[in-house]
N, C-alpha and C positions, 0 to 999 in steps of 0.2 A: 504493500500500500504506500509508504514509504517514498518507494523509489517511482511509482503513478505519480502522485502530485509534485515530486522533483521533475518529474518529464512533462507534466502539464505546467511549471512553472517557468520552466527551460523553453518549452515551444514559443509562453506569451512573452517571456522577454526578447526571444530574437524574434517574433512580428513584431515588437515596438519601434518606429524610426530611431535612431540618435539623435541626441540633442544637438539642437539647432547652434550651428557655430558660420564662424567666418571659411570663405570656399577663393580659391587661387585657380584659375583656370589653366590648364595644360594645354587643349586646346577645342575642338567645337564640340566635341563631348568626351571630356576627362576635366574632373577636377580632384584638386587637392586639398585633403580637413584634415589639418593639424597634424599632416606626414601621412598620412594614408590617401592612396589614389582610387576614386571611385570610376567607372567606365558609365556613362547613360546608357539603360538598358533599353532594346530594341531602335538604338537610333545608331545611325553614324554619317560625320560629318565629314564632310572635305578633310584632306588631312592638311598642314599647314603648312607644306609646300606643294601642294596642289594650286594649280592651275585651272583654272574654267574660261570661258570665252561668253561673252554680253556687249552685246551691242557692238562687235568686230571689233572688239579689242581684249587684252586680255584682264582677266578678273581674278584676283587671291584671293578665290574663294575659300578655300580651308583658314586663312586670316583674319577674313570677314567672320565667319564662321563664330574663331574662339572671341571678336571682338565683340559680334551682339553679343553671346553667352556672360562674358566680363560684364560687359554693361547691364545683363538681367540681376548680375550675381552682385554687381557692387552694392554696399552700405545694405545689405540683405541679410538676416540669419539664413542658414541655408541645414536642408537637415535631407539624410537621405537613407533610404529603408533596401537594407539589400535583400536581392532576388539571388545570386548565386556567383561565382569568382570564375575568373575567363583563365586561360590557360598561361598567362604573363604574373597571376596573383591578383589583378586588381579586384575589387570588390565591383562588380556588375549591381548596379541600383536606380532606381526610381529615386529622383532628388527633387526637392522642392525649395524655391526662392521666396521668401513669404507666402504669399499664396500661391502664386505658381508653378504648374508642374513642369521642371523645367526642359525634359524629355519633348513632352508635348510641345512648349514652346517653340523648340528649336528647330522641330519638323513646321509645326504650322508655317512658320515665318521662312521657312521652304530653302533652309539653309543645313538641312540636313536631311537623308534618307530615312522613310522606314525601313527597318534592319528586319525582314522577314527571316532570314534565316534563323533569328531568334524570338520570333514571335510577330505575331501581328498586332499591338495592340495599340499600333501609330498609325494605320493606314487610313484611319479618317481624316486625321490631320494632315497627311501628305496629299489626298486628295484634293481638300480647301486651299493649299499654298498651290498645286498643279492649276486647279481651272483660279487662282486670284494670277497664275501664271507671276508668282513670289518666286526671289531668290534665285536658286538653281533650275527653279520652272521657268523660269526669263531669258537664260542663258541659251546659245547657240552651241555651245559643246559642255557636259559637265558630266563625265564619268563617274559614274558612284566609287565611292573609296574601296570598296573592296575588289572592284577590279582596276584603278589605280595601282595599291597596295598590291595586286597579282601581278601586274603590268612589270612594276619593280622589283619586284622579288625575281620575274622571269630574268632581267637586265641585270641581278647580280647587288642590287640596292638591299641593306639590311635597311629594312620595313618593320616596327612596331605596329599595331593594327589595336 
């Protein structure tokens, strides 16, 4: 009986978020709380030396990217509930800037992919940024990061992802 409500005590404290603290952007979905690196789960962004093309010229998207996310995150508590750890260690989570989810945000605003291979649970919001034709939906060339990321790796580039 004992060892029941240690494991029903154990389950509700890891669904609890952490407490909401100060957030450092790595870049359009990675951030960093107090030395630990959280990944946005189900999203990926440009990565920050990516390139995109908008209006025939070219666009740092992956830049843009970590610069709205900074700007959502700044003077923000930020507080973020992990869903499971990717295979580099970082902590894979759902994070929030005040009120906002900031996953969701960052696809709406159409500066980042929904990340179907791990789930679907952003493709409403990639759709609104698609037909507001936002962000990377505006752009005349903008390869989803994961095949960027494959692109490089083919080419011999050590890639982070």
């Amino acid at each position: 009986m004992r060892w029941l409500i240690l494991l029903v005590l154990l389950s509700v404290c890891i669904s609890v978020p952490l407490a909401a603290q100060t957030a450092s952007v790595v870049d359009g979905d990675t951030l960093r709380i107090d030395g630990t690196t959280y990944r946005l789960h189900g999203v990926d962004a440009p990565e920050k030396a990516q390139v995109c093309r908008r209006g025939g010229v070219d666009w740092l998207c992956g830049q843009e990217a970590a610069a709205w996310l900074r700007r959502l995150v700044a003077d923000r508590p930020v507080r973020c509930r992990e869903k499971d750890r990717d295979r580099y260690g970082r902590i894979v989570a759902v994070c929030w800037a005040g009120g906002l989810e900031l996953n969701r945000e960052i696809v709406r605003a159409g500066l980042a992919w929904a990340y179907r291979r791990y789930g679907r649970d952003y493709e409403d919001a990639e759709q609104e940024a698609r037909r507001g034709r936002r962000g990377l939906w505006a752009a005349e060339e903008a390869q989803p990061a994961w095949e960027w990321r494959a692109q490089k790796r083919r080419n011999g580039a050590a890639i982070r992802g």
